[in-house]
C-alpha positions as CSV (number, residue, x, y, z in Angstrom):
1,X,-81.6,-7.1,55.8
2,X,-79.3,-8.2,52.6
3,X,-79.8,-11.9,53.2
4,X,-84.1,-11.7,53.9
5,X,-84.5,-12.0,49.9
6,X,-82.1,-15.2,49.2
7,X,-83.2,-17.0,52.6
8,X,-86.8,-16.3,51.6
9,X,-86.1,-17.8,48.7
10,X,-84.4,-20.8,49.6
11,X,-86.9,-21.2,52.1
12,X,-89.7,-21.3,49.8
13,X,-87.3,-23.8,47.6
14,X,-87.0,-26.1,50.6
15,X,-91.1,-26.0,51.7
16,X,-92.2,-26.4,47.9
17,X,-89.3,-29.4,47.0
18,X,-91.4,-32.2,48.0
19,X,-91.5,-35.2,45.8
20,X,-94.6,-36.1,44.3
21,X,-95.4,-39.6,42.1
22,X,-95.8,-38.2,38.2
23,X,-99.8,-39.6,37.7
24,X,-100.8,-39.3,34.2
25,X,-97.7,-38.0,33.2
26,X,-96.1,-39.1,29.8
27,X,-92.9,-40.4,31.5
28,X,-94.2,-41.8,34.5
29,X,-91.8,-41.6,37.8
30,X,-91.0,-39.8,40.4
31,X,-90.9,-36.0,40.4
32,X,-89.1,-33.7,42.4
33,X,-89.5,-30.0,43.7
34,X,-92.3,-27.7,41.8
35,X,-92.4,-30.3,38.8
36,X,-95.1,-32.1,40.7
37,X,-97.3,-28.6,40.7
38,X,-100.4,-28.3,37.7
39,X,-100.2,-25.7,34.9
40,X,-103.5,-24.4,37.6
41,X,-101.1,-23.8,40.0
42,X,-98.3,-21.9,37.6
43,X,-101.8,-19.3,36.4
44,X,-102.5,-18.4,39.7
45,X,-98.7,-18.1,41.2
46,X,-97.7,-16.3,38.0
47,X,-98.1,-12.8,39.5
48,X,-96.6,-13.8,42.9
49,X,-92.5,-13.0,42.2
50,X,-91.0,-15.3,44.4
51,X,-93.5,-18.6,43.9
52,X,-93.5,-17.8,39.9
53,X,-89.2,-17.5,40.1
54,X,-89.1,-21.0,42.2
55,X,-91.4,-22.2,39.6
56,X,-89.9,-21.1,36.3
57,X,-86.2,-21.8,37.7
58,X,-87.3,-25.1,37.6
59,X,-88.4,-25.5,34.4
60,X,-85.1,-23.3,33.1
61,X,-83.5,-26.3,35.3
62,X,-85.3,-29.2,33.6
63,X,-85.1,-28.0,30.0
64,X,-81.4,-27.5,30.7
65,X,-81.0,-30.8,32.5
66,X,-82.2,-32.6,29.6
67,X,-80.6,-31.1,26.9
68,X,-77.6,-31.9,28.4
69,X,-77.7,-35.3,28.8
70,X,-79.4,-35.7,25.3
71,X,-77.0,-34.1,23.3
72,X,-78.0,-35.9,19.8
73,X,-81.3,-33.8,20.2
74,X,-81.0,-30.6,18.6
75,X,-83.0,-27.8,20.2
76,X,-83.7,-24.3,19.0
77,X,-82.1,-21.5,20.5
78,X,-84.0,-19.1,22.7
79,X,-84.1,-17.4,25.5
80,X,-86.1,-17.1,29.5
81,X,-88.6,-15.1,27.8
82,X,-89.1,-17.0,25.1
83,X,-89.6,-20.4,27.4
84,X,-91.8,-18.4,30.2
85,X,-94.4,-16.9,27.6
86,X,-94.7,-20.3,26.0
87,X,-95.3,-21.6,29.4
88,X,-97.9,-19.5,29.9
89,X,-99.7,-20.3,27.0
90,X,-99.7,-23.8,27.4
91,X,-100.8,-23.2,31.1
92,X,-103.9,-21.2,30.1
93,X,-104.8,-23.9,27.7
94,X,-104.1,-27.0,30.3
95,X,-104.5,-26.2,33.6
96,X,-104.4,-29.5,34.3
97,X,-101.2,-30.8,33.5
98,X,-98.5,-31.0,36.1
99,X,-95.3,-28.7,35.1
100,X,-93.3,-31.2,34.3
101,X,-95.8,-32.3,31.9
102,X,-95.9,-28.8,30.1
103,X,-91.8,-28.8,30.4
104,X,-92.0,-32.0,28.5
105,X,-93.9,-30.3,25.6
106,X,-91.9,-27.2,26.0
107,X,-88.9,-29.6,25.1
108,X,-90.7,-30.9,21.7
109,X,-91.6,-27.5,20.8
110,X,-87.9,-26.7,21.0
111,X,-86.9,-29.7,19.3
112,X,-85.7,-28.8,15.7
113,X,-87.5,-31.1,13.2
């Protein structure tokens, strides 16, 4: 009974990590896992625990990611929180846009000027 939690979570992980091509994304490519899913998507998952974890662990995962191969870019600190309600807002205001999208502009929100 322990181990239902974690293996329903990484069995949610594994069905939503499909790779899906970045349309009408800024930096077009390839992107992996929950990335690929719209800002729509994120609204209506956002009171559904495990989707809205899978989905926001990998933004956490993403923001890290690139902050730490671009370590000349400074980035305010802040916390999950912070990063999930500005999701959230961005979300409401463009369903539209693919996560990695609204990670992207999370990042220049972040960026210190």
């Amino acid at each position: 009974m322990k181990l239902l939690a974690p293996c329903l979570l990484v069995a949610v992980l594994v069905v939503f990590s499909v790779g899906m091509p970045a349309n009408a994304q800024p930096n077009a490519g390839f992107v992996y896992g929950l990335g690929s899913d719209s800002c729509g998507t994120w609204n209506t998952d956002r009171h559904d625990f495990t989707t809205h974890l899978a989905q926001f662990s990998w933004v956490e995962g993403f923001v890290t990611g690139v902050t730490l191969v671009t370590p000349t870019v400074k980035s305010r600190d802040t916390d999950a929180d912070g990063m999930e309600q500005w999701m959230d807002q961005y979300c409401q205001q463009h369903p539209l846009t693919r996560l990695i999208g609204a990670s992207e502009a999370l990042l220049d929100a972040l960026k210190v000027q």
